[in-house]
C-alpha positions as CSV (number, residue, x, y, z in Angstrom):
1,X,80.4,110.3,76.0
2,X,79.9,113.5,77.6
3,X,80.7,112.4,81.3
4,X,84.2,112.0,82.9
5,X,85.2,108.6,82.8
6,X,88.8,108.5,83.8
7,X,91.6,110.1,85.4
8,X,95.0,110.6,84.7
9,X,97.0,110.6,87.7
10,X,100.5,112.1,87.9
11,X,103.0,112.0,90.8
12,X,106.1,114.5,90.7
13,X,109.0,115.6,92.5
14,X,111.3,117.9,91.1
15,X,110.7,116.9,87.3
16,X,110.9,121.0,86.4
17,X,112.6,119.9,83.0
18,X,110.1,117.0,81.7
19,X,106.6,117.8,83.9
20,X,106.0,120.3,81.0
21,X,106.1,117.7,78.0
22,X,104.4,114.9,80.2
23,X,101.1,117.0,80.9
24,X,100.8,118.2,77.2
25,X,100.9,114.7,76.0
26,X,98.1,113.9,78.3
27,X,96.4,117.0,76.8
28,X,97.1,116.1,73.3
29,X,94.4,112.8,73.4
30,X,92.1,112.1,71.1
31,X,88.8,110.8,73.0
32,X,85.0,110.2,72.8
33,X,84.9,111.2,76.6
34,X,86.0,113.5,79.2
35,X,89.3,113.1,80.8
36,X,90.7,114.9,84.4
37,X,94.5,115.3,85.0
38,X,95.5,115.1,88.6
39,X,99.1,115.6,89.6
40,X,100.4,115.0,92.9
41,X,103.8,117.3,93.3
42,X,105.7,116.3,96.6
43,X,106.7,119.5,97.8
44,X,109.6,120.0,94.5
45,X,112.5,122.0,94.9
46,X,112.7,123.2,91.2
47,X,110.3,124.8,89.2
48,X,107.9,122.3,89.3
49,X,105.7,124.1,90.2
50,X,105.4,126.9,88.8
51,X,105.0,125.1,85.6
52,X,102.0,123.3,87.2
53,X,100.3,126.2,88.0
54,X,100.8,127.6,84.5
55,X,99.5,124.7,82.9
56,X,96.3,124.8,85.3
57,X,95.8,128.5,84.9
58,X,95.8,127.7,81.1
59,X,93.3,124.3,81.6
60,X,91.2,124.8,84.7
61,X,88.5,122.3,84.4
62,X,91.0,119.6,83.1
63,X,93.9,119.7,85.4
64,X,93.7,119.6,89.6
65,X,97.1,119.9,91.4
66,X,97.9,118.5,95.0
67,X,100.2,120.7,96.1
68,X,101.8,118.8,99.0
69,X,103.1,121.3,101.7
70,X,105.9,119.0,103.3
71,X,107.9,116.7,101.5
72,X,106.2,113.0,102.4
73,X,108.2,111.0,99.8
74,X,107.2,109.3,96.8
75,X,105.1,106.0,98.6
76,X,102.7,108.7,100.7
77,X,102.4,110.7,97.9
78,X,101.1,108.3,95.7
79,X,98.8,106.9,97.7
80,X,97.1,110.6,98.2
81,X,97.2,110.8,95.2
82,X,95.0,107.0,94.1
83,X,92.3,108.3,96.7
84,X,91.8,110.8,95.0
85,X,90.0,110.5,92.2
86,X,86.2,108.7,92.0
87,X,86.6,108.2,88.2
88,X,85.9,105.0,86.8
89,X,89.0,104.0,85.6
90,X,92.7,105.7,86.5
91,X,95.9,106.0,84.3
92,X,99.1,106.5,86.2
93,X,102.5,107.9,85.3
94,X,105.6,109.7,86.3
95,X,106.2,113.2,86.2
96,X,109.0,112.6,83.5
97,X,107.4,110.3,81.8
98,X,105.3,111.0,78.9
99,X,102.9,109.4,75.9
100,X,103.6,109.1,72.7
101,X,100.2,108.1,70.8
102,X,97.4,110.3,71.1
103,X,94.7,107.5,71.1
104,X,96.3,105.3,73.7
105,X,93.3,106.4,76.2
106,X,90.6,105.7,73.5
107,X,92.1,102.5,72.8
108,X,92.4,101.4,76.5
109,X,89.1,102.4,78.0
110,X,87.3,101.4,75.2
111,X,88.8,97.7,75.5
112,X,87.7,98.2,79.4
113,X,84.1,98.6,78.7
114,X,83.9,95.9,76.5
115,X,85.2,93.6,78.7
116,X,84.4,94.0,82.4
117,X,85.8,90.9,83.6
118,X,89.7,92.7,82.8
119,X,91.0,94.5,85.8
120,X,93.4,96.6,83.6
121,X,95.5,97.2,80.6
122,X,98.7,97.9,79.7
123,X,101.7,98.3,76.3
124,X,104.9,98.3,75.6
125,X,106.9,101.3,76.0
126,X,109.6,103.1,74.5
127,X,112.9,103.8,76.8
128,X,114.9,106.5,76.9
129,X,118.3,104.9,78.2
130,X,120.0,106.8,81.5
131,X,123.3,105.9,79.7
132,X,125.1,104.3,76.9
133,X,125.8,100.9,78.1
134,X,122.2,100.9,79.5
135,X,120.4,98.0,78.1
136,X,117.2,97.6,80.3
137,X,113.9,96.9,78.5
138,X,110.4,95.1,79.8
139,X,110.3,91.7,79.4
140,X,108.1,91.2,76.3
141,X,104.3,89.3,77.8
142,X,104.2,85.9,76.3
143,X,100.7,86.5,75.4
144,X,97.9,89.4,75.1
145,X,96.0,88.3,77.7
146,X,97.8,88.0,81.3
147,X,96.6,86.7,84.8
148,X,98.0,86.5,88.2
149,X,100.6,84.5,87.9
150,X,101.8,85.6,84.6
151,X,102.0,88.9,86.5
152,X,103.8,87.4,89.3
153,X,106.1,86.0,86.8
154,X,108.0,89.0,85.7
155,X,108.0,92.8,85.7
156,X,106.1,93.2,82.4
157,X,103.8,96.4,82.9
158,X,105.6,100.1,82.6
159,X,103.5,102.4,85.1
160,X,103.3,104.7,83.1
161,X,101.1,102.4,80.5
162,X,98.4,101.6,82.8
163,X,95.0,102.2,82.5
164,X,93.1,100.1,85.4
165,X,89.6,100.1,86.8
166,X,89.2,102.4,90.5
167,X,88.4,99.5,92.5
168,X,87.1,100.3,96.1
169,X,90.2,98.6,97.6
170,X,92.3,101.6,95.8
171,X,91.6,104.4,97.7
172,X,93.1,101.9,101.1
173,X,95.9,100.0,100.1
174,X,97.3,98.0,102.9
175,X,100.1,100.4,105.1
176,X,102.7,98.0,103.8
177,X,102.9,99.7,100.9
178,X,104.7,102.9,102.6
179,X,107.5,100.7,103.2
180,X,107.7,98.4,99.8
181,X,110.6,98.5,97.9
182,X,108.1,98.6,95.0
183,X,104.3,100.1,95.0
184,X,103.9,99.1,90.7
185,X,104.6,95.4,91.4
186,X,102.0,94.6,94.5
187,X,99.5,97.1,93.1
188,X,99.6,95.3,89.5
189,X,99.4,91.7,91.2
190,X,96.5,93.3,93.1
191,X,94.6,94.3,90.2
192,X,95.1,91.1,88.4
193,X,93.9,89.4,91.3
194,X,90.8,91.5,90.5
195,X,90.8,90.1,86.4
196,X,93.0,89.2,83.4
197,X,94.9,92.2,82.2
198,X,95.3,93.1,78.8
199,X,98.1,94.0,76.9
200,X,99.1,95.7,73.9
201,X,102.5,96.0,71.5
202,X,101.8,99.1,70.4
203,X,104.6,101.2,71.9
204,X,102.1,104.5,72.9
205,X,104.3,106.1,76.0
206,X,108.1,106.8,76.9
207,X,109.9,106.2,79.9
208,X,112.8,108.0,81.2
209,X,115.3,105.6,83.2
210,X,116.8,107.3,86.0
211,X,120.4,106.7,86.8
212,X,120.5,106.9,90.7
213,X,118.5,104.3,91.0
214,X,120.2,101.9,88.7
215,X,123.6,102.7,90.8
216,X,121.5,102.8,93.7
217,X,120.0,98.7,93.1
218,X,123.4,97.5,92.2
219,X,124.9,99.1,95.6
220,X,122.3,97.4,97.7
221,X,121.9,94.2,96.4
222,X,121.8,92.0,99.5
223,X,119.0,94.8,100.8
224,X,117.0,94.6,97.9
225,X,116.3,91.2,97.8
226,X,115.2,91.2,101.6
227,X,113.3,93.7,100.2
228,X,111.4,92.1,97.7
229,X,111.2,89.2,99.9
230,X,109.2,91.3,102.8
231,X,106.9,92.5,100.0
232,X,105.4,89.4,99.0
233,X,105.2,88.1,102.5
234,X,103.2,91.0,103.2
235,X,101.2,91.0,99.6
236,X,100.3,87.6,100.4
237,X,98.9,88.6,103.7
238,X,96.4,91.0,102.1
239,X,95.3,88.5,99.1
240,X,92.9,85.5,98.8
241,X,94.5,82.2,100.0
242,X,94.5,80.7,96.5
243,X,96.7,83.6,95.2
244,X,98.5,84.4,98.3
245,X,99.9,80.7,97.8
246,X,101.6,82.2,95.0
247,X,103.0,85.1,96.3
248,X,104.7,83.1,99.6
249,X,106.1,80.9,96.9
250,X,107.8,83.8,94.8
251,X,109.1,85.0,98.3
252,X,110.6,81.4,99.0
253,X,112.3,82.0,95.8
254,X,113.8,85.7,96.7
255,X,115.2,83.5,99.6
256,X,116.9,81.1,98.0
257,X,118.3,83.9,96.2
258,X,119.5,85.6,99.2
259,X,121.3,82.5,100.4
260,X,123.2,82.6,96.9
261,X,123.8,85.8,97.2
262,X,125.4,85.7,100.8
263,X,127.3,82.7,99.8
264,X,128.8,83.9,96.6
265,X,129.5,87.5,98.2
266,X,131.4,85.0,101.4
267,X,129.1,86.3,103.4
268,X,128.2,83.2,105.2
C-alpha cells in the first residue's frame, strides 16, 4: 500500500534520555504501507526537544512535532494530540516507552483490515521495573478476543501496545477526560464499546515504570479510589445504556471499596 494508513502518536514531557530510542523504534518498522509519527511534547524542560527537532530534520515527511508553547499537562496534551491526525487507524505511546518487534505495526493493522468489526488491538509488553522490589505486570487476558466487559474487568491493555481505529468520537472526547485519574482506561472501554479487541502474546514493546507515581498511588489511596469512582460515573454518562449499566456497577464496586478503606484506615 502506497497510501498512509496510520499514525503513530507520541506524547512527551521531559523524556530527553529515552525520546531518542522510542522514535527510532517507530522508525525501525517493517511495513507494506506508509506510516506518520506525530509527537506531542508539552512544553519539556530538558532536551527534549532538541532531539525532536533533530530527528525531524533527519525524517521530514515521516515525523510532525507539536511543539506546545505552555506547559498544559499530560490530559490536554493528549487530547491535541488524538485530533490530530485523520489516519485510519492510530498507535499511541509514551515518550519513554519504546517497541521492540519491528513488525508489530504490520501485524496489527493487517489483523484490523481483516476484521472491521474489532475496534482495536493490543499485546503483552515487556517491563522495565522502577525498582527492585517492583513486581507490577499486566494481568495476562483470559482469552484472544476481549469485549466490554472483559475490558472493564481489569487493566489488561499497555498504551503503548495499541493500535485502534480513528473513530469520529476521537478527535472529542467528553471534557471529563481532563480531569480523570486515568485517560487509557475510559478511552479503551470506549473503543471496545465500538467492537471486540484483539490481543496478542507476543511481547513487541517495552514499558518504562515510573517511580513517582507508584509512591505517588500508594500516598493517596483514599483519593484514588474517589477517583476511579468519578470516572466511571462519568464514563457511564457518555456510553449507551446497555454498557453504561456496567460502568455504574464497576463504580458501585470502587465504593464499596472506599468504605473498606475508611473503615480499615479508622477513618469512619
Amino acid at each position: 500500500m502506497s497510501e498512509r494508513i496510520i499514525s503513530v502518536l507520541i506524547i512527551t514531557y521531559n523524556h530527553g534520555k529515552f525520546i531518542r530510542q522510542c522514535i527510532e523504534s517507530v522508525l525501525s518498522q517493517q511495513t507494506s504501507f506508509k506510516f506518520d509519527i506525530v509527537v506531542a511534547d508539552d512544553c519539556s524542560t530538558d532536551n527534549t526537544q532538541v532531539v525532536l527537532l533533530e530527528l525531524q530534520s533527519k525524517h521530514p515527511e515521516t515525523i510532525k512535532l507539536i511543539l506546545q508553547e505552555k506547559n498544559q499537562g499530560p490530559a490536554r496534551n493528549w487530547l491535541n494530540l488524538l485530533a490530530y491526525s485523520n489516519a485510519p487507524f492510530l498507535a499511541y505511546m509514551e515518550g519513554d516507552d519504546y517497541w521492540v518487534d519491528d513488525t508489530k505495526l504490520q501485524k496489527q493493522v493487517d489483523f484490523l483490515l481483516q476484521n472491521p468489526k474489532f475496534s482495536m488491538s493490543f499485546h503483552d509488553v515487556s517491563i522495565l521495573q522502577a525498582h527492585q522490589q517492583d513486581n507490577f505486570r499486566y494481568p495476562i487476558p483470559p482469552t484472544d478476543t476481549l469485549y466490554f466487559t472483559d475490558v472493564l474487568r481489569d487493566h489488561y491493555i499497555p498504551s503503548s501496545s495499541i493500535v485502534f481505529r480513528n473513530y469520529p468520537w476521537v478527535k472529542s472526547l467528553p471534557s471529563f477526560f481532563l480531569y480523570a485519574v486515568s485517560g487509557d482506561i475510559p478511552f479503551e472501554l470506549m473503543l471496545a464499546a465500538n467492537g471486540p479487541v484483539k490481543y496478542f502474546s507476543a511481547k513487541m514493546s517495552c514499558y518504562r515504570r515510573n517511580l513517582g507515581s507508584i509512591t505517588q498511588s500508594r500516598k493517596n489511596t483514599g483519593r484514588l479510589i474517589r477517583g476511579y469512582i468519578w470516572m466511571y460515573l462519568q464514563l457511564s454518562k457518555n456510553l449507551p445504556v446497555k454498557y453504561s449499566i456496567y460502568t455504574s456497577l464497576k463504580a458501585l464496586r470502587y465504593m464499596m471499596s472506599y468504605v473498606k478503606y475508611l473503615i480499615t484506615a479508622n477513618k469512619i
